[in-house]
C-alpha positions, -999 to 999 in steps of 0.1 A, spaced: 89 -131 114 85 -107 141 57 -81 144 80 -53 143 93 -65 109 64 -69 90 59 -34 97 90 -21 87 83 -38 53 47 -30 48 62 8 54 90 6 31 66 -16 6 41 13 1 67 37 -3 86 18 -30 54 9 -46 47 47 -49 80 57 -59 90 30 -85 57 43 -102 61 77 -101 40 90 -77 41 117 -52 21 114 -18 -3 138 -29 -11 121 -58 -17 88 -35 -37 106 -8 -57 120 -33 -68 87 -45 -70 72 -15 -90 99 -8 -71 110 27 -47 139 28 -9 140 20 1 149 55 -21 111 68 -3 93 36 27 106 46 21 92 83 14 60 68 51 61 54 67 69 82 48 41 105 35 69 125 -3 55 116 -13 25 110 -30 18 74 -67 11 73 -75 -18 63 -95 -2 30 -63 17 19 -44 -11 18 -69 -31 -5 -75 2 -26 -35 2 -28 -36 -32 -41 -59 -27 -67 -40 6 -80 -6 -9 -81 -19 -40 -94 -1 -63 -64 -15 -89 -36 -19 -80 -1 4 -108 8 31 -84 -8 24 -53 7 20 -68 40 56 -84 36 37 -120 41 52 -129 2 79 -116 -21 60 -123 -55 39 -87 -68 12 -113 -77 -17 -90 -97 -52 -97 -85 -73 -110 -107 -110 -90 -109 -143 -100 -116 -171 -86 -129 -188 -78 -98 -152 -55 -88 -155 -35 -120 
């Protein structure tokens, strides 16, 4: 899969993710603890994701990395362990 792909579907990933759980980018930003305006740039493609974002995001929608990135098509939860909690 080309480059440019994976990031067209690790945008529209985190935008689906938000949106099929009814949240707003605010409410995203907020716990990401960035601003709605950088959220929202993360959405459009205009900035990349740090790499921390994208690990908080999978803990808060409960999916793998492999999914948001676009490397898999399964919304595998992680499991946690002790030391996570």
């Amino acid at each position: 899969m080309k480059a440019e792909n994976l990031t067209h579907t690790y945008i529209s990933r985190i935008r689906n993710l938000r949106e099929d759980h009814d949240k707003s980018q605010q409410e995203v930003a907020d716990y990401l603890g960035t601003s709605q305006t950088m959220y929202a740039r993360y959405e459009r493609g205009a900035n990349e994701m740090p790499v921390r974002h994208i690990i908080a995001l999978c803990k808060y929608y409960h999916v793998s990395a492999d999914y948001i990135l676009g490397l898999s098509d399964i919304k595998q939860p992680i499991n946690h362990t002790k030391s996570d909690v």
